[in-house]
N, C-alpha and C positions, 0 to 999 in steps of 0.2 A: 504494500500500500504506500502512496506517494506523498510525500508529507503534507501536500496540499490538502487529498484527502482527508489526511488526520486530522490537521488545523483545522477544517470547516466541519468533521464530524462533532469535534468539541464546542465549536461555535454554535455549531443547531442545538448544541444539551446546553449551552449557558443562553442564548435565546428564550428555548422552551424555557428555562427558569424564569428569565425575566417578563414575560408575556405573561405568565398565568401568576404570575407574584401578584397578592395581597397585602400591602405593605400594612396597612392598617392591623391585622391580625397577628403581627408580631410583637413580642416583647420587645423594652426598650434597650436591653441589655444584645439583643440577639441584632437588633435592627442595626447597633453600631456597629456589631462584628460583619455582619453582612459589609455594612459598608466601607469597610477597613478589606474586607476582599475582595470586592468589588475595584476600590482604588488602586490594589497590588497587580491587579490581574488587568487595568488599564495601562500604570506604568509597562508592568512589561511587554503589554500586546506595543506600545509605543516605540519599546530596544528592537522589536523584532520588526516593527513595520519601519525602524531607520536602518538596520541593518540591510533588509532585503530591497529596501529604494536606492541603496549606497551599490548594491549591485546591479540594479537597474540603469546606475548611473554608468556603471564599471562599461557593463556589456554595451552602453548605446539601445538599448532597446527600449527606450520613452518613444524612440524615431517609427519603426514598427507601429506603437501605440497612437501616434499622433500628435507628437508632442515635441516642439522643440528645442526642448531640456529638461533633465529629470526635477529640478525644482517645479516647472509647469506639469507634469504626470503626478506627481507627490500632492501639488496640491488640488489637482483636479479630482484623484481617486480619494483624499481622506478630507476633502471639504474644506482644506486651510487656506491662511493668503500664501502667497510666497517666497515673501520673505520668511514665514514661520516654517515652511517648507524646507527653504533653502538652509537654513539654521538648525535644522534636524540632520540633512544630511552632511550639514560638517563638523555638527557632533557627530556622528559615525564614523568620519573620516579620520576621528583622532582616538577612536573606540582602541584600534589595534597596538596605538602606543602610549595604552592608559591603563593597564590591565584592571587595577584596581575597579576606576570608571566603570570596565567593559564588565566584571562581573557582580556590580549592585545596580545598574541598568540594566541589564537583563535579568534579576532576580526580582524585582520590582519593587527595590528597595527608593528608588527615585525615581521623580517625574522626570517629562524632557526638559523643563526649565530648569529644574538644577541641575543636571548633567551636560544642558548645554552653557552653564556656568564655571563647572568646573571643567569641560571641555577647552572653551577659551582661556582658560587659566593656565590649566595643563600642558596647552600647548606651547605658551611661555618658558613656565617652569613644570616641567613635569613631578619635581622631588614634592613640588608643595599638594602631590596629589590627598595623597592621606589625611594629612589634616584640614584638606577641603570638604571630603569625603565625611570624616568625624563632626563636621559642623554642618553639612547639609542632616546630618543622622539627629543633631541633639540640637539645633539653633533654628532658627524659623528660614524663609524665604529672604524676605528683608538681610539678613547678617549674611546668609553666604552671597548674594548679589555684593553684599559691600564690601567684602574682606577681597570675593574674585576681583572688583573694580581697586582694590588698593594694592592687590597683588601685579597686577597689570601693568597698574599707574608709575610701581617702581622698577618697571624695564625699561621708561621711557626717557627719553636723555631730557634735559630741563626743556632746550627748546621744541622737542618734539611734542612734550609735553603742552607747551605754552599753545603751539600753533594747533594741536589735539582741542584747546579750549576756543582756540578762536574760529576752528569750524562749530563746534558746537554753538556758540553765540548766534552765526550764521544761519545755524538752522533755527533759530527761535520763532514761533507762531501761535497763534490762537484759531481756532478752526473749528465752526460752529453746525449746526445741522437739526433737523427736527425728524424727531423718532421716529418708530413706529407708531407709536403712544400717542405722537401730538407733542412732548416736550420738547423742548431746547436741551439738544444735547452739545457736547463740544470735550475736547482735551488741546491740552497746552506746551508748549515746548518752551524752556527758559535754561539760562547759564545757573548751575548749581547758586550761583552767589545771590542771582536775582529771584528766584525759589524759594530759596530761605527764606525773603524777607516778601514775597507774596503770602507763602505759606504761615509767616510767623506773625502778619497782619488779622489772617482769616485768621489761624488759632486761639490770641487774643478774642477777637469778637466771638468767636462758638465759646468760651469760656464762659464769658459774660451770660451769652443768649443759657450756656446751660443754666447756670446761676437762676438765671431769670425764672427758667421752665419748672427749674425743679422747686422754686420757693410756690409755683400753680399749681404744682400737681402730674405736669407734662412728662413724658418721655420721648424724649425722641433721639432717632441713632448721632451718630457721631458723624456719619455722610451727613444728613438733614442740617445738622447745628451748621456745618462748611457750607452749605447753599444757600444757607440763610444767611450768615456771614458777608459769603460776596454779593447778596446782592443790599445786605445794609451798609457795605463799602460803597457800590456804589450809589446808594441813594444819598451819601454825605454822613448816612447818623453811624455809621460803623465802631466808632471808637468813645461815643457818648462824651461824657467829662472828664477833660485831663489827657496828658498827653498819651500816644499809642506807647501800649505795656509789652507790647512784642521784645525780643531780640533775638541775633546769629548766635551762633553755637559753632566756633570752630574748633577745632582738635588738629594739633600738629605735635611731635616729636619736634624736644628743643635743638638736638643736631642738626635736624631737616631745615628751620627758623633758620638757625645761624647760617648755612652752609647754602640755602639756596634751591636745595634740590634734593629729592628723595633718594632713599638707598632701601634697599631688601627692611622687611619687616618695620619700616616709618609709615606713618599715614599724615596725607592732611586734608583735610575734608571737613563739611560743613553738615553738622548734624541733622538728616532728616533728609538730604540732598547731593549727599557725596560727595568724591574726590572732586578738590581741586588744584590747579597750580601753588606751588608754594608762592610763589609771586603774587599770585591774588591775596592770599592769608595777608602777608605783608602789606599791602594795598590798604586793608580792611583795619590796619592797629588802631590808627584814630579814630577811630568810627565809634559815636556815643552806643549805638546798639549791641556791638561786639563783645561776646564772652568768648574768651580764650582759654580754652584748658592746655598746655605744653606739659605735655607727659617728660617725665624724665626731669621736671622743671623740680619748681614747689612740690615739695613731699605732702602733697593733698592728703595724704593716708594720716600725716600727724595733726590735723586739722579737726579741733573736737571744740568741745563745751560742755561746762560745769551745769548748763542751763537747757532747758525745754527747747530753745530758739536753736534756731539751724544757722550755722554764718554763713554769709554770700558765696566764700570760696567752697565752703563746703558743699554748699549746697549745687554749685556750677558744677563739683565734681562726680554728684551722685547723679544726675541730670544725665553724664558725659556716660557715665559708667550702667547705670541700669535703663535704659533707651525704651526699653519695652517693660511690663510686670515680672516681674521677678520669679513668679509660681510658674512651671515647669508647663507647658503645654500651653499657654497665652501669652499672646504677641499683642497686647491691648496696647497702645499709645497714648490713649483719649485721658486726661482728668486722672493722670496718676496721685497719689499721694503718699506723702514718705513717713514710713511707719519703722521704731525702733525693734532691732530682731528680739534683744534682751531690752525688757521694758524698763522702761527711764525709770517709772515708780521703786523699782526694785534694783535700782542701782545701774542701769542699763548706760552707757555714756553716748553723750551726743556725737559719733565718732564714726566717720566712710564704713569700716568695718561692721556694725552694728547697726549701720541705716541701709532699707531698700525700697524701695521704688512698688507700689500697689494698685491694679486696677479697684474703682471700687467693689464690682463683683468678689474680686479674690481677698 
């Protein structure tokens, strides 16, 4: 029997399942496990459907099918665009000198977005597989996308680097459209630097707005609070009384500052918004909005208090350091709040080590 055979013998028994599924009739315990294999059993059909388009590609036989490139075949037979197309098959293409990569994407230990993460990464530096690998397994989407983009970012020479940002400026746009629905939909393209301080305008205002909601009665998600944001930005009342409470958030290694230019394991980047040139960071010192964390700088870690109250730098460091809730399986960002591990009451000290970061939920 021809393995095509098998493959779609197993396809018509995972079909039949899904067709006659009752989802309603299942416990809530059974329902997540379902759905924990269901998602394994997407990643991998995903290794197998880059692996066999990579050959597709090898043999020339898209031309046969109709098509004049295997990115145009890929994404005609699985429904994608083609750029998403073409970006699967060059994760595959680096499948062979990744072994690690190649054998937790095909087990269906990852999706294609983070394989095609650690793929570009990989291809840089192949050594820093493993610990890519460890942080797509235990860290969310968010942290491996940034650690791959700051592993990158230190192969590139300072000016390659520089002129890498001033295509991106380049590409900056706003691009609007109406749904299916009838809304106003759109997405945005902005220089890291100009990001943070859209993003960190909106944040402010959904702060307030939650503030607002919750002393009514309101819930509303954390997307809702940002829509409502821009558009009390732009009606003029966005920031109410008092000046806008935003600020940047950058992060750079103090050797990287002094020197100009990044080396293996430095970051500099703009929290929430990614890497950027160290030249930009430098650009930014004067800037009344700018927090600057320089690792390696200020020993942030010996930075405490006898008192309830959180100090600035302390508090800039815990910010830097816990980005997301701290509880093990939430990547919440929204309305954190910083709660002592060892309670202050009982002698807990106001101290980096002893403070984390909490969604309200957790």
């Amino acid at each position: 029997m021809s393995l095509v055979s098998v493959l779609e013998g197993h396809f018509e028994a995972i079909r039949g399942v899904i067709v006659t599924l009752d989802a309603s009739s299942l416990q809530g315990l059974e329902a997540a496990r379902l759905v924990e294999v269901f998602a394994s059993t997407e990643k991998a059909c995903a290794a197998g459907k880059a692996l066999c388009a990579k050959r597709v590609e090898e043999t020339g036989h898209f031309e046969a099918a109709g098509h004049l490139d295997a990115p145009s075949f890929l994404a005609a037979v699985s429904g994608e665009t083609k750029r998403q197309a073409r970006e699967l098959l060059e994760t595959a293409g680096e499948l062979r000198r990744l072994p690690g990569l190649d054998e937790s994407f095909r087990s269906g230990e990852l999706s294609g977005r983070q394989a095609r993460e650690i793929a570009r990464a990989g291809a840089i530096d192949a050594r820093a597989e493993g610990e890519l690998l460890e942080k797509a397994r235990s860290g969310s989407l968010h942290e491996l996308v940034e650690a791959c983009a700051n592993l990158r970012a230190t192969f590139l020479s300072k000016e390659d680097d520089e002129r890498r940002h001033v295509r991106l400026r380049a590409r900056r746009g706003l691009f609007s459209f109406t749904d299916e629905s009838g809304g106003l939909s759109g997405r945005f393209c902005l220089a890291p630097e100009d990001g943070a301080v859209v993003i960190g305008r909106l944040e402010s205002i959904a702060e307030r707005l939650f503030k607002e909601a919750r002393r009514n009665g309101d819930k509303e998600s954390h997307a809702s609070l940002l829509a409502d944001a821009l558009v009390a930005l732009a009606r003029g009342d966005g920031e109410g009384v008092g000046p806008p409470s935003y600020s940047v958030l950058m992060r750079i290694d103090l050797e990287a500052l002094a020197r100009g230019q990044l080396r293996a394991g430095e970051e500099s980047m703009i929290e929430g918004a990614g890497h950027v040139p160290v030249s930009v960071v430098q650009s930014y010192l004067d800037e009344a909005k700018l927090r600057l964390v320089v690792t390696k700088g200020e020993d942030v870690t010996s930075v405490f208090s006898f008192a309830r109250t959180i100090p600035a730098a302390l508090k800039t460091a815990l910010v830097a350091r816990d980005r997301t809730c701290v509880v093990p399986g939430c990547s919440s960002s929204f309305h954190l709040e910083i709660d002592h591990i060892q309670e202050f009451a009982r002698g807990g000290p106001t101290a980096l080590w002893n403070l984390c970061r909490l969604c309200k939920l957790c």
